[in-house]
C-alpha positions, 0 to 999 in steps of 0.5 A, spaced: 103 115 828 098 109 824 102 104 821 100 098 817 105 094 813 105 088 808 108 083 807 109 076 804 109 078 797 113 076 792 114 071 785 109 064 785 108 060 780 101 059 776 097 055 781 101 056 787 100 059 794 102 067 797 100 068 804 100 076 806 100 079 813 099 086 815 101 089 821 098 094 824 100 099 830 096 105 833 090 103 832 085 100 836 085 094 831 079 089 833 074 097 831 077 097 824 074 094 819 080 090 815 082 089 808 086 088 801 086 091 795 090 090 789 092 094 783 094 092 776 099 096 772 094 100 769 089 099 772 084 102 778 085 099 785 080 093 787 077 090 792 080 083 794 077 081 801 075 085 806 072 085 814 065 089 814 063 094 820 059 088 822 065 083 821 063 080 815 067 078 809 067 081 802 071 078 796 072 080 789 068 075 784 075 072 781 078 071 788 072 067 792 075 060 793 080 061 792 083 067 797 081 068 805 082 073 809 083 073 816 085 076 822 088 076 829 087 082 834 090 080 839 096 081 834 094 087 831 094 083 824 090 082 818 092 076 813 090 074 806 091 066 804 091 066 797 091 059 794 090 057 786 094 064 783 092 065 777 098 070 773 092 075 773 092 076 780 099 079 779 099 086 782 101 090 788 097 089 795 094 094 800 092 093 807 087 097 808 084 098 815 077 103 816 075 106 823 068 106 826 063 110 822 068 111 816 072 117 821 079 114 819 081 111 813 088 108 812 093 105 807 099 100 806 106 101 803 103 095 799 107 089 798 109 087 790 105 079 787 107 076 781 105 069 779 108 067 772 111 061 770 
């Protein structure tokens, strides 16, 4: 049974730093593309980082320079370093991991973000 699970959320301050890990299990982790999303309280979930198929990275216009994903396949697990939180980054983020020729699509549990002061 595929797993992704997040972790790392949780309260920050505006300006400080949140690092997210998403852990994958049984999957063949280096053939998936890898991502984080977020959604907002009324809000439609959005792209935040992403590996491409050709392992090439994605981010959302209000995240660059200021998050990076990474990855470690031989610890089956994406990261997402987010420095600068700003209190509109507050949102529930989801790993997301996509198989070879879009054939599988999986989610995480999500993992809760609030930056306030």
């Amino acid at each position: 049974q595929v797993q992704l699970v997040e972790s790392g959320g949780g309260l920050v301050q505006p300006g400080g730093s949140l690092r997210l890990s998403c852990a994958a299990s049984a999957i063949i982790f280096s053939r998936y593309a890898m991502g984080w999303y977020r959604q907002a309280p009324g809000k439609q979930r959005e792209l935040v980082a992403a590996f491409t198929s050709r392992g090439t990275t994605n981010y959302a216009d209000s995240v660059k320079g200021r998050f990076t994903i990474s990855r470690d396949n031989a610890k089956n697990t994406v990261y997402l370093q987010m420095n600068s939180l700003k209190p509109e980054d507050t949102a529930v983020y989801y790993c997301n991991a996509i198989g070879p020729r879009n054939l599988a699509n999986y989610w995480g549990q999500g993992t809760q973000v609030t930056v306030s002061s």
